[in-house]
C-alpha angles and dihedrals in degrees: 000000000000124000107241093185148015135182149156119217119208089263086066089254112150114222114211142179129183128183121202132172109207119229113271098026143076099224123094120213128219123227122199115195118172100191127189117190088340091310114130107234108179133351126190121176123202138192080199134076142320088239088050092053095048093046090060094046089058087039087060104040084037084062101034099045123129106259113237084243092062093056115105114238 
């Protein structure tokens, strides 16, 4: 398992895909993880494609995002 890609977004999520090939077959698998303060968020896990993965990560923090209106002034 190797980490492809990490980020932060500017709500202190942490963005993360893993690839991993499992032993006895070709094709690799994605892992998704959104994490909070160490807290797993989401997880998603393809047989599909790093792009796919990372898509799904932004479609759940897109939707899960702190409005502007929740912030406090």
């Amino acid at each position: 398992m190797r980490t492809i890609y990490q980020s932060t977004d500017d709500f202190g999520h942490t963005l993360r895909a893993l690839k991993m090939t499992p032993e006895g077959y070709t094709d690799p698998v994605y892992m998704g993880l959104v994490i909070q303060d160490r807290e797993v968020l989401f997880r998603t896990r393809e047989n599909s494609s790093r792009e796919f993965v990372l898509q799904k990560i932004k479609e759940f923090v897109a939707g899960n995002a702190p409005s502007m209106n929740a912030q406090p002034a």
